[in-house]
N, C-alpha and C positions, 0 to 999 in steps of 0.2 A: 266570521263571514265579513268580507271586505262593502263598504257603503257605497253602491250607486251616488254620483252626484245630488241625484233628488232627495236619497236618503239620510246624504252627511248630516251631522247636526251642526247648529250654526252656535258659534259664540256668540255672546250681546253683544262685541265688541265687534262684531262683523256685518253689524245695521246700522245705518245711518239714521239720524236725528230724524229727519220725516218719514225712512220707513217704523219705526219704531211706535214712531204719534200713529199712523197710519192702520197699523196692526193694534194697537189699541182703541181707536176710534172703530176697526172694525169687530172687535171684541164685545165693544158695548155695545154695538147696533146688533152683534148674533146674540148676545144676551136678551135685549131688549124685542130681538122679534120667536124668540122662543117663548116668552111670557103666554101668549095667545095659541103655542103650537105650532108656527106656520114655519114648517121644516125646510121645504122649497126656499127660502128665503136668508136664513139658516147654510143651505150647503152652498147660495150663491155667495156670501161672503166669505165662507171658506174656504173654495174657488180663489177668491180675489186674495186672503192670506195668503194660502201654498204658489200663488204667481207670485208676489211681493219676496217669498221667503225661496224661491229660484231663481229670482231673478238675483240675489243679496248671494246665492253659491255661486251664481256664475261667473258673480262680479269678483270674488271672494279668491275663486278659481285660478281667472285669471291673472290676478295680483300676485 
C-alpha cells in the first residue's frame, strides 16, 4: 500500500536542528500535562507535532 504524503515516514535526517528541539520540547510538555489527565491539552501538542512533521515532508518533497 503506497504512503499518502501525510503518511510517509520521515528520516531524522529529514528534520532540521530546531524542528527536532521543537518536537522534543513538545514531547515533554505532552508528557508533563498527561501527569494530571488533562487530555485536551495532550492532543493540542500533538496537533502542533503532526504540523511540524508535514511541514518537514513537504519540505522533504520538494527537495
Amino acid at each position: 500500500m503506497p504512503y499518502t504524503p501525510q503518511d510517509r515516514p520521515l528520516e531524522l535526517g529529514e528534520l532540521t536542528a530546531g524542528e527536532k528541539a521543537r518536537i522534543a520540547w513538545l514531547g515533554v510538555r505532552m508528557c508533563k500535562a498527561s501527569i494530571p489527565g488533562d487530555n485536551a491539552t495532550v492532543r493540542k501538542y500533538q496537533r502542533d507535532v503532526d504540523r511540524i512533521l508535514d511541514r518537514a515532508r513537504k519540505r522533504a518533497d520538494a527537495a
